[in-house]
DOLUM-175797 format. One line per field, with one value per residue (C-alpha): z, x negated, y negated; residue number from 1; residue in one letter. Coordinates in Angstrom, 1 decimal, m for minus. Last residue first. Layout:
BEGIN
c3 = (Z|...)
c1 = (X|...)
c2 = (Y|...)
nr = (NUM|...)
rest = (a|...)
//
This chain:
BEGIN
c3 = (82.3|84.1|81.8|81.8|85.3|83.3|84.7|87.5|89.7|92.6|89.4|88.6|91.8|92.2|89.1|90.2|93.2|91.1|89.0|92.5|93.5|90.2|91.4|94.7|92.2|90.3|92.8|95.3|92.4|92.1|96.1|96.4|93.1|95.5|98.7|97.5|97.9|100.8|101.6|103.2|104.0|102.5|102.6|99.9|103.0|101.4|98.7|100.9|99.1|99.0|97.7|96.6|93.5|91.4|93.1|94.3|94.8|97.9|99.1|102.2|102.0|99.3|96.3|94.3|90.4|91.4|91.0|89.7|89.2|87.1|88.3|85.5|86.2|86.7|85.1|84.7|85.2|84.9|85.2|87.7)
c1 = (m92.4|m95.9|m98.6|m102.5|m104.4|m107.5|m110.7|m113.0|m112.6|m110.8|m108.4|m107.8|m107.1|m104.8|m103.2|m102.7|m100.9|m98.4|m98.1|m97.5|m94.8|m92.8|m89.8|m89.7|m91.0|m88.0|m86.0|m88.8|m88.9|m85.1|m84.3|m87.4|m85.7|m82.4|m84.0|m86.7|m89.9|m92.4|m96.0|m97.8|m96.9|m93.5|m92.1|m92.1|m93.0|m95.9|m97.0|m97.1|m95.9|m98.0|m95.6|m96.0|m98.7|m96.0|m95.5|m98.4|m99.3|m100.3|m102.4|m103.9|m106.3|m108.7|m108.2|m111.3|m109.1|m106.2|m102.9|m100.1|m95.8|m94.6|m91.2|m89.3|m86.3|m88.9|m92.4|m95.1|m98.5|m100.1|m103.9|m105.7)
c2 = (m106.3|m106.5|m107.8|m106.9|m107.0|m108.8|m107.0|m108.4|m105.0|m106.9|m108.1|m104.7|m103.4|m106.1|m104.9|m101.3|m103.0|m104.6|m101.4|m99.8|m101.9|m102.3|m101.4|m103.7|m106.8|m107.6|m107.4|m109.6|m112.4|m112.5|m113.0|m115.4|m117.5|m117.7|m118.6|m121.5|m120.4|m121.7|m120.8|m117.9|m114.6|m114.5|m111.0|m108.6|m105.9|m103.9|m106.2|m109.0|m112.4|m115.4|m118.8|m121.8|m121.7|m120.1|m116.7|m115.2|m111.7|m109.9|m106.9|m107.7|m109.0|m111.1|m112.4|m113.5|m113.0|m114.0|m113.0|m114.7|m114.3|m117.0|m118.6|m119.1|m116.7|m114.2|m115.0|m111.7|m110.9|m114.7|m113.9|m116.7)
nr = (80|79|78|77|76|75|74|73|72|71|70|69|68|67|66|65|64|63|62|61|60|59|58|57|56|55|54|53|52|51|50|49|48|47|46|45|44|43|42|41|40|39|38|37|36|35|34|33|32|31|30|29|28|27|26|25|24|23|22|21|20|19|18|17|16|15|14|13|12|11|10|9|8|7|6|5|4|3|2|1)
rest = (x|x|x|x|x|x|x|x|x|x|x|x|x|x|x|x|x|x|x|x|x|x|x|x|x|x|x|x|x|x|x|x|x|x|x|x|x|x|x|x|x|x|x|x|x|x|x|x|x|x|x|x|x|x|x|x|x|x|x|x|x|x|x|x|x|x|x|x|x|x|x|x|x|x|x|x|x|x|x|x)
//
């Protein structure tokens, strides 16, 4: 599971079998939607959620152009 970015220590992941819809995983606690930045699955603690979904509302489609990646079996690359 490719490591795309860590926020304030919390890596950001995606896998490499994931399946829908679009998420991304932060730490192995938490499933965030891609559309919404809302937890689907899991548990983060309030103030690393709020700094893992800023960092991630401007880098929406370069998230979801490393999904795509990972669907394809290719390394997503880093997102700063």
């Amino acid at each position: 599971m490719p490591v795309v970015a860590v926020i304030d220590g919390v890596k950001i992941l995606l896998y490499w079998d994931e399946h829908p819809p679009v998420h991304f995983h932060a730490e192995y606690r938490a499933q965030i939607s891609l559309d919404t930045l809302q937890i689907m699955e899991g548990w983060l603690p309030a103030p690393q959620l709020r700094k893992v979904t800023a960092w991630a509302e401007p880098r929406k489609r370069q998230l979801l152009m490393a999904w795509m990646a990972c669907e394809s079996d290719q390394h997503p690359g880093k997102i700063a």
